[in-house]
ROVEXSE-93003 format. One record per atom (N, C-alpha, C): x, y, z; residue in three letters. Coordinates in steps of 0.02 Angstrom, whole numbers, plus 50000, padded with zeros to 5 digits. Atoms other than C-alpha are relative to their C-alpha. Layout:
// residues N
XYZALA...
END
This chain:
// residues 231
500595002549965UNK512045187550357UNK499964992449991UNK499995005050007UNK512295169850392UNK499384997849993UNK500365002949984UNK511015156950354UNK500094991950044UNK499825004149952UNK510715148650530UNK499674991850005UNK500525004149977UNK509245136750504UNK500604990149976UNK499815005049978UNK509715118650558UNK500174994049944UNK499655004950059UNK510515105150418UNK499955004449940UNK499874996350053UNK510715119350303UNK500835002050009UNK499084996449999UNK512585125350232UNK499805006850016UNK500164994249999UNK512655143250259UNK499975003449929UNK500054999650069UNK512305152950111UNK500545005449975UNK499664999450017UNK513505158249988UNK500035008849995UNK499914995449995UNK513815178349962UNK499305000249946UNK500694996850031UNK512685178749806UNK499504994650005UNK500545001149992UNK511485166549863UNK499515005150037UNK500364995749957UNK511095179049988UNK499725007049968UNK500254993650042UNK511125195349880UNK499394994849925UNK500395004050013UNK509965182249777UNK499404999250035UNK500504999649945UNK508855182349927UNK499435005750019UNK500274989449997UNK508685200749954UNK499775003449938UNK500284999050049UNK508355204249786UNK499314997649982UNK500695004949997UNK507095190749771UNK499545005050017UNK500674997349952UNK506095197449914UNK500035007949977UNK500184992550028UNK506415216149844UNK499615001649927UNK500285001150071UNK505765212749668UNK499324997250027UNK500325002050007UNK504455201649729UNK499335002750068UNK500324993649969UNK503745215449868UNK499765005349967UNK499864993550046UNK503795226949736UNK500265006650048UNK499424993649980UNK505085238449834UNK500265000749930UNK499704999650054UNK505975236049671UNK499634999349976UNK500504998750039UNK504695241049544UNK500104998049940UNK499865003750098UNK504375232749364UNK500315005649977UNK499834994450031UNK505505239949252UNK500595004750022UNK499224998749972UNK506805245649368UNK500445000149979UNK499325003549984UNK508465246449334UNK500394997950056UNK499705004549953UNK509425236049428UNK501005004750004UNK499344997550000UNK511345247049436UNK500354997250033UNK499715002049970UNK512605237849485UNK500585006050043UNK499514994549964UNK513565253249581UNK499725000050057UNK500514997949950UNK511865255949682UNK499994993850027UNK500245005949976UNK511755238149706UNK500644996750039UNK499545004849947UNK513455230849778UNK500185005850056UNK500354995949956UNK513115247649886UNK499584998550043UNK500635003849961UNK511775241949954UNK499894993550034UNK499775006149989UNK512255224449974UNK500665000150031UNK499304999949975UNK513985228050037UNK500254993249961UNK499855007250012UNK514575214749908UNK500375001649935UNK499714997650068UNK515725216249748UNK499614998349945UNK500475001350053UNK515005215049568UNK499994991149990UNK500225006550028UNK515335195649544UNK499444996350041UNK500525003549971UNK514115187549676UNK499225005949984UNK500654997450025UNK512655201749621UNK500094997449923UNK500195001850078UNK513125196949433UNK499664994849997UNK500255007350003UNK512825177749486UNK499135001650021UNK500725003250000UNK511195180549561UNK499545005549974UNK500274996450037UNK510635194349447UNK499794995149933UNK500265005150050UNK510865179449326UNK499514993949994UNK500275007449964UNK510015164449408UNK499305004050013UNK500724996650009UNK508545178949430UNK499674999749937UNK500244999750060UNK508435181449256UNK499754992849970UNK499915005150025UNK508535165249214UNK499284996750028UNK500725002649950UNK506725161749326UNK499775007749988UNK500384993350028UNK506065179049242UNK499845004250038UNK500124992649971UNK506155191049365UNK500435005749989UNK499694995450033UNK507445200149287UNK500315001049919UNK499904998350072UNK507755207449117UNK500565001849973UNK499374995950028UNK509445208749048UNK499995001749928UNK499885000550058UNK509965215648897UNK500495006949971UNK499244995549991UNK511485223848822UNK499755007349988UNK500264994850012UNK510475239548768UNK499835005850080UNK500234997049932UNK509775243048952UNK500304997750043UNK499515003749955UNK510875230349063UNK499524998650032UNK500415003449956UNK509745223749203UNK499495006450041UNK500524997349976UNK508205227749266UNK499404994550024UNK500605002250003UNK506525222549325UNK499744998449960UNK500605003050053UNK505485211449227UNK499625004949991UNK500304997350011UNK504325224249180UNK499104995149998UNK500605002550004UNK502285216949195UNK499605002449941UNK500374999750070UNK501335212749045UNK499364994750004UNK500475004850001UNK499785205949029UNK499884994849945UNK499815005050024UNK500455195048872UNK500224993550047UNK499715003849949UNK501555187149018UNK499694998650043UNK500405003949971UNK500305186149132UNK499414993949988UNK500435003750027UNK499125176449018UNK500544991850002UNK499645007150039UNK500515165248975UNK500064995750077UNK499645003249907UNK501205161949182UNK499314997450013UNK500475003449955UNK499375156649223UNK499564995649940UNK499885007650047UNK499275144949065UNK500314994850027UNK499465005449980UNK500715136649121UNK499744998550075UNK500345001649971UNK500085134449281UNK499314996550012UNK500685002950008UNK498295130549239UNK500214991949981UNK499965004649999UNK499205115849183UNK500554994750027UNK499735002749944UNK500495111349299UNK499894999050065UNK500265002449926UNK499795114249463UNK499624994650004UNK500425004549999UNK498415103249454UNK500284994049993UNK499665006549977UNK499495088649410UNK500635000450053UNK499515000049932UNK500865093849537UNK499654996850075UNK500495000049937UNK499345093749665UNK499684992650021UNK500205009750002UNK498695076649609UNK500214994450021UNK499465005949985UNK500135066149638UNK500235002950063UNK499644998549936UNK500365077449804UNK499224997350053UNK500525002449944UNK498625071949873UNK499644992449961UNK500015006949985UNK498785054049810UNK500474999350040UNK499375000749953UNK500415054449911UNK499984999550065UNK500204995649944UNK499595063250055UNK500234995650075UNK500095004449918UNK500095058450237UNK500135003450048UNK500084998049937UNK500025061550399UNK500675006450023UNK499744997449999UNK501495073550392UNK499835008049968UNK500354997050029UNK500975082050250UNK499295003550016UNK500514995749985UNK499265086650317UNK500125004150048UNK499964995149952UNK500075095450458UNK500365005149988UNK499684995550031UNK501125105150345UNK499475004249974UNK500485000650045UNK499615107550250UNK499375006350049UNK500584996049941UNK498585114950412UNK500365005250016UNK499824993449951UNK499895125850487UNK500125005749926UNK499804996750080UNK500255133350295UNK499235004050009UNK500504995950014UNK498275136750309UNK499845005750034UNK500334993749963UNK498005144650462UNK500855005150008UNK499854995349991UNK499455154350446UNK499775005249927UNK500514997150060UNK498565160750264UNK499485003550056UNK500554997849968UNK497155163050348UNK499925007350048UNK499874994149963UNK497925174750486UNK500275005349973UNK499864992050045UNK498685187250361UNK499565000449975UNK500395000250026UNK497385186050246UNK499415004050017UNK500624997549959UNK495825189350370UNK500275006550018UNK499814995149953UNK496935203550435UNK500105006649967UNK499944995450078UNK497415221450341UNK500685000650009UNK499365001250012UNK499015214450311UNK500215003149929UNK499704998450068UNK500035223550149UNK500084992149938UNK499815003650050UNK500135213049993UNK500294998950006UNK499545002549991UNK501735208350002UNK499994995850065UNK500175001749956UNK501405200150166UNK499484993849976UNK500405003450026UNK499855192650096UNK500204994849946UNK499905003750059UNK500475185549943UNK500764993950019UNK499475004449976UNK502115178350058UNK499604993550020UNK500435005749972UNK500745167350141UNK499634997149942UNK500165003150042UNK500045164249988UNK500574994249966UNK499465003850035UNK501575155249917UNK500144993650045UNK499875006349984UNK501975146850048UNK499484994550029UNK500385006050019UNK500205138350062UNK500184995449932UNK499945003650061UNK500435133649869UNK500534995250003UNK499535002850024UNK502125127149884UNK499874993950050UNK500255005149937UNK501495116850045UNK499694993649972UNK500275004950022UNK500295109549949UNK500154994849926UNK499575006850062UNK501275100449794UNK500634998750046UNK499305000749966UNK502775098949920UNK500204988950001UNK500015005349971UNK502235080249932UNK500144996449933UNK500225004750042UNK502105076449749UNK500574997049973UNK499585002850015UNK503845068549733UNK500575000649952UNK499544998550042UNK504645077749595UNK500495007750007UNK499434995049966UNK506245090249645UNK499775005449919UNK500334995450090UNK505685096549427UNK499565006350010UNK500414996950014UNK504085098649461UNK500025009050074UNK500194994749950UNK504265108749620UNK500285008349996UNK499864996150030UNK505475121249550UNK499585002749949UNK500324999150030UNK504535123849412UNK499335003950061UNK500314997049968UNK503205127449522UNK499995006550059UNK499944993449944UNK503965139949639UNK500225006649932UNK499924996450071UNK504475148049483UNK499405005849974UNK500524995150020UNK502875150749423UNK499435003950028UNK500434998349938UNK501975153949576UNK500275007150021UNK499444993149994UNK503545167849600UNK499535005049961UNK500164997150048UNK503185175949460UNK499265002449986UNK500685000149992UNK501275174849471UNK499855005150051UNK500104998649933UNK501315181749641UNK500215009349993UNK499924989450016UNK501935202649549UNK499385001149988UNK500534996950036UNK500375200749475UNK499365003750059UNK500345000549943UNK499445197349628UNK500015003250032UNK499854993149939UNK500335210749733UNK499635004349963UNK500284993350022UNK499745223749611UNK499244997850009UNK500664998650011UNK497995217449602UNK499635000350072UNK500104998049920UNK497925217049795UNK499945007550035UNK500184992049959UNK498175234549802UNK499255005349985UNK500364993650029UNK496745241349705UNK499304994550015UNK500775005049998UNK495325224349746UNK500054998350081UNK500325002549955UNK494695216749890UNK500434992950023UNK499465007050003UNK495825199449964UNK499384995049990UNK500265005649975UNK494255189550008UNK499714993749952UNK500125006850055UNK493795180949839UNK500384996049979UNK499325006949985UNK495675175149828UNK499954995550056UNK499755004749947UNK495635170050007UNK499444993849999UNK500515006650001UNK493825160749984UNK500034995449954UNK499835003850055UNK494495153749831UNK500574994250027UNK499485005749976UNK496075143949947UNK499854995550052UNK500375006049944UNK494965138850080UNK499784993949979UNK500345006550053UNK493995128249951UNK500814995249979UNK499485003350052UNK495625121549873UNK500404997050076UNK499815004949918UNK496275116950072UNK499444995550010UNK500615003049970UNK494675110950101UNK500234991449959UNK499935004950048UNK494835099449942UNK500604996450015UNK499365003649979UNK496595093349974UNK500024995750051UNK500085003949924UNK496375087250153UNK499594996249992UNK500645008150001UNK494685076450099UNK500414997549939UNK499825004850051UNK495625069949960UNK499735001249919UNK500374998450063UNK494655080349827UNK500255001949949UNK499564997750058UNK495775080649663UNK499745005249968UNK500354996150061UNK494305086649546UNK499715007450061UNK500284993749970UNK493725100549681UNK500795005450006UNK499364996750002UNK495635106149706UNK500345003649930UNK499934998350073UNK495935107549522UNK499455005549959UNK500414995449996UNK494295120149528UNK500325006250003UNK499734995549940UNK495005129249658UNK500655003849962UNK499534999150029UNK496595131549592UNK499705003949912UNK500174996650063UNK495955136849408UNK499745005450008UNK500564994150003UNK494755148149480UNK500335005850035UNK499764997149981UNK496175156749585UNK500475004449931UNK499705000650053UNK497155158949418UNK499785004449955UNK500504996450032UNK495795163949326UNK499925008050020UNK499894994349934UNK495635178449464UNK500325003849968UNK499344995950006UNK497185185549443UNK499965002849919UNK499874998150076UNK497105185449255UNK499435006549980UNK500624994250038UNK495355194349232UNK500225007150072UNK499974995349951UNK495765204849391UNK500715005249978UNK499414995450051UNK497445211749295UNK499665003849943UNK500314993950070UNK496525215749139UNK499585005250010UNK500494993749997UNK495225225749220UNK500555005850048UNK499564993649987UNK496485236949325UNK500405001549932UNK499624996850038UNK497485238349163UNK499635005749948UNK500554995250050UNK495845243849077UNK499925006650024UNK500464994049981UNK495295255949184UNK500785006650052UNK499454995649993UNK497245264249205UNK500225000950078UNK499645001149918UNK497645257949386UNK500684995449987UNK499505005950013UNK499105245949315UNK500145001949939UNK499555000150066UNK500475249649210UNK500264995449975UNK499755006450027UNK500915236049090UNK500675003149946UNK499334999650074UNK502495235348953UNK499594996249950UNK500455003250038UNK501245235648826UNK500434997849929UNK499565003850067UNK502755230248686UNK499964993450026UNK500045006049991UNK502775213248771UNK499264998649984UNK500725001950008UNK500765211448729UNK499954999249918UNK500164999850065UNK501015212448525UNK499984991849976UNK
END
């Protein structure tokens, strides 16, 4: 499956099984905890074991997959240790990613910035599946630090936004979207007037969300966690 899009190389065998995985792990088709079999998997991929080993590794390596010689690869498994920690790290990277992306801000950028919203907006408002939802969620977020100049920070940030975004699918299935989605309007809103300290709200309070909105499905036995990662 070539990739066609325009001043791109095409992508390599396991960038692509890299791709498909991604989006299968991060749909939750591939469920925390999974194993990952490499028999079932270059099956499925029509691809030999070395390009799934490479991007089974380059997964792990950005925590969506768990190797280890006992179990061999699998799904990260979801923990609400790990979720506390992914929206720490965030609580204090986004906000300066965001800062230096709306001192930056220009006339390019805000139109990235608009079509990122209203296409949020149109899954969001709609009874689009989580996975769906949370695609548009990402790629508002990544829209909006896209400007702030550092190739670091932005990895880093798709990273943890990735990773953020299992939590999110699960808590999508069992809550309501509209206090996330009224929570990104504010944080668009803020960005486009130039509002650091209202964006840096926004953003915390989306964060926040996710975190208390995990613990109460885990409380009340809608969400299975790997409660050994919580000690």
């Amino acid at each position: 499956m070539p990739d066609i899009a325009i001043g791109r190389p095409p992508l390599t065998r396991s960038e692509w099984v890299d791709r498909q995985l991604r989006e299968a792990i991060l749909s939750g088709e591939l469920k925390p905890g999974e194993r990952l079999l490499t028999a079932a998997l270059t099956e499925r991929f029509s691809v030999s074991p070395s390009p799934l080993r490479e991007a089974l590794a380059r997964l792990s390596g950005e925590g969506l997959v768990s190797v280890s010689p006992q179990r061999g690869a699998r799904v990260t498994p979801l923990s609400l240790r790990a979720c506390r920690e992914l929206h720490e790290l965030l609580s204090v990277n986004a906000p300066y990613a965001l800062e230096l992306a709306i001192a930056a801000r220009g006339t390019e950028w805000e139109t990235a910035v608009g079509e990122a919203a209203t296409a949020f907006e149109e899954v969001w408002s709609s009874p689009a599946a989580p996975p769906d939802a949370e695609r548009a969620f990402v790629r508002l977020h990544l829209t909006l630090v896209s400007a702030c100049g550092s190739s670091w920070m932005l990895r880093i940030m798709r990273t943890l936004i990735e990773n953020s975004g299992r939590y999110r699918v699960a808590c999508l299935e069992h809550t309501t979207k509209e206090p996330f989605a009224a929570d990104q309007r504010e944080l668009v809103r803020a960005c486009l007037s130039g509002d650091a300290a209202g964006a840096r709200a926004a953003q915390l309070a989306t964060y926040a969300r996710t975190v208390t909105v995990t613990e109460q499905l885990v409380e009340r036995g809608l969400l299975e966690v790997e409660e050994a990662s919580d000690g």
